[in-house]
C-alpha positions in Angstrom: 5.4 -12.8 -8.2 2.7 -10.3 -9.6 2.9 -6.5 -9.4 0.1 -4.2 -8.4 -0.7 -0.7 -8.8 -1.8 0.1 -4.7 -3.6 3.3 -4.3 -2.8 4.4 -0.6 -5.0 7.0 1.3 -2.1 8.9 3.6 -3.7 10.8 6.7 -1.0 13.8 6.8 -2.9 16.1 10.4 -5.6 17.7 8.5 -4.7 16.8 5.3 -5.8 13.6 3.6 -4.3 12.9 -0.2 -3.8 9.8 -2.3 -1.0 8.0 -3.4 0.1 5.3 -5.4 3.3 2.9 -6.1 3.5 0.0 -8.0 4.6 -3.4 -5.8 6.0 -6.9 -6.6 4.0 -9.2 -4.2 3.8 -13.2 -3.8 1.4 -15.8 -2.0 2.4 -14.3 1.3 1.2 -10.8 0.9 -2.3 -12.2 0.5 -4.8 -13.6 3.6 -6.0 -17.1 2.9 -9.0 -15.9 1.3 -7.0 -14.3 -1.5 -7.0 -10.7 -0.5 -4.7 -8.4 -0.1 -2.8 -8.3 3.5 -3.3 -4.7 4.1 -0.5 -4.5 6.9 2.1 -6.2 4.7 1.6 -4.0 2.0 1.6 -1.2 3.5 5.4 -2.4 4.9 6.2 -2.6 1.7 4.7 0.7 0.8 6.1 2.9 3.8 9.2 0.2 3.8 9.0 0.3 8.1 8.6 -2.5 9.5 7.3 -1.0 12.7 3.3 -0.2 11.2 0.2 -0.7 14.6 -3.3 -0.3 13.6 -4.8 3.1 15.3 -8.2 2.3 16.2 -9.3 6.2 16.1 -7.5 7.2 13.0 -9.0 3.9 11.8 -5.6 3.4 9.6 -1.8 1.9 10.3 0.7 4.3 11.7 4.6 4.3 12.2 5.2 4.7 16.0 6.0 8.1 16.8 4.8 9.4 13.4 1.7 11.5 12.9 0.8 10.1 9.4 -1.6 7.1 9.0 -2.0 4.9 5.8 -5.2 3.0 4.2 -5.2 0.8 1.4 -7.4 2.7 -0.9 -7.9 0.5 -3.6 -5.5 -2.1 -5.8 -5.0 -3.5 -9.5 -3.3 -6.6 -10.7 -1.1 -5.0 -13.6 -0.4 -7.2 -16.6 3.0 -8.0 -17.3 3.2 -6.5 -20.9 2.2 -2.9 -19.4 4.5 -3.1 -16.5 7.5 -1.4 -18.9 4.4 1.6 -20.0 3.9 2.2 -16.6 7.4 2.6 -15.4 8.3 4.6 -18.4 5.9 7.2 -17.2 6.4 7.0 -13.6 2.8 5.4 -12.8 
């Protein structure tokens, strides 16, 4: 299991702001071409299991919630800065 720093692009109504959480992920988080499943991170992101793809908001939404999410960007991090991170609440 590797950890990632995922920067998420939340659609909040008007409002559009980034956010970012490191997550433990495995083989099965990844499509077979070795990037990241977007929908499964995001579950682990949001932690619903409930995410649809809007086609007009062009991002995954929780039913009956006005927010959409979008994988903005990700970084593998390296074990020995994993503790740095945390410390700081990266």
């Amino acid at each position: 299991m590797k950890h990632y720093l995922i920067h998420v692009t939340v659609y909040d109504g008007d409002y559009e702001y980034l956010d970012k959480s490191i997550i433990a992920l495995d083989e099965s988080d990844f499509t077979s071409d070795g990037k990241l499943d977007d929908l499964k991170v995001l579950k682990h992101f949001t932690g619903s299991e409930e995410l649809a793809y809007d086609e007009w908001l062009n991002a995954y939404q929780i039913p009956y919630c006005h927010r959409g999410y979008r994988i903005y960007g990700s970084q593998e991090i390296q074990e020995n800065d994993l503790p740095i991170l945390r410390k700081y609440s990266i």
